[in-house]
C-alpha positions in Angstrom: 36.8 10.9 10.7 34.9 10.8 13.6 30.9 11.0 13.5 30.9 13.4 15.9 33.3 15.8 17.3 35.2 14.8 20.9 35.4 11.5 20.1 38.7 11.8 20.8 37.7 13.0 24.2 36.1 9.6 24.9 38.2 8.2 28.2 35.8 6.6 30.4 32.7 4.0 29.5 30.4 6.7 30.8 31.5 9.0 28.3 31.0 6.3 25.5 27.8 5.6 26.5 26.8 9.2 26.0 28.6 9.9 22.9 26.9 7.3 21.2 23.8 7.9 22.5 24.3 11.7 20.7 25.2 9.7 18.0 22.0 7.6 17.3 20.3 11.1 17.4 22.1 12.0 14.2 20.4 8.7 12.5 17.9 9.8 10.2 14.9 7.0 11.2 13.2 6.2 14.5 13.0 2.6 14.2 17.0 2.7 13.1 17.6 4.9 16.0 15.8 2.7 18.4 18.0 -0.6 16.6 21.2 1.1 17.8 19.8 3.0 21.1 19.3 -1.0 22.0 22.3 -2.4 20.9 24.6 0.1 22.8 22.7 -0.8 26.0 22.7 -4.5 25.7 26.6 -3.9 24.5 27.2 -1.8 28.0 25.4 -4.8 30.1 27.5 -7.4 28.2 31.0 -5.8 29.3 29.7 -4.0 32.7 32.3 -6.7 34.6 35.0 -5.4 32.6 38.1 -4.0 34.7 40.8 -4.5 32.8 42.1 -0.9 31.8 43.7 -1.7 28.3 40.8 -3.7 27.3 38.1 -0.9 28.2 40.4 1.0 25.9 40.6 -1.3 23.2 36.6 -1.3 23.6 36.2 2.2 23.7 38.1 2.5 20.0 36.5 -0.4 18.8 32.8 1.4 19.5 33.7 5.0 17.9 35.3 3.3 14.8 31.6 1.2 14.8 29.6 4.2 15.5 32.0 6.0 12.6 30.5 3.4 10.3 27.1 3.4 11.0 27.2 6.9 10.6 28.7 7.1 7.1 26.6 4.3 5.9 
């Protein structure tokens, strides 16, 4: 179950970046929603070099399976 819906419309780091920024508005605290709001950016400036195709995929899952479990915590 995804947290929210598209997520399996999530192709491109762009998109990703948006979809869990609409996710962090779902978070029911400010300070918790400025914890993750921070993460996701430093996480996007960590793997901005990225190029390799299947690994920006394997990202990509990797981040909506995370964001799934934040939001069901």
């Amino acid at each position: 179950m995804a947290p929210l819906p598209r997520a399996e419309l999530v192709r491109s780091s762009l998109q990703l970046y948006r979809y869990l920024l609409r996710c962090c508005k779902q978070l029911p605290e400010e300070n918790i929603r400025q914890h993750y709001k921070h993460a996701i950016r430093q996480s996007f400036k960590v793997h901005a070099d990225e190029d390799d195709p299947h690994r920006i995929q394997q990202i990509i899952k990797r981040a909506i399976e995370d964001a799934d479990w934040v939001m069901n915590k």
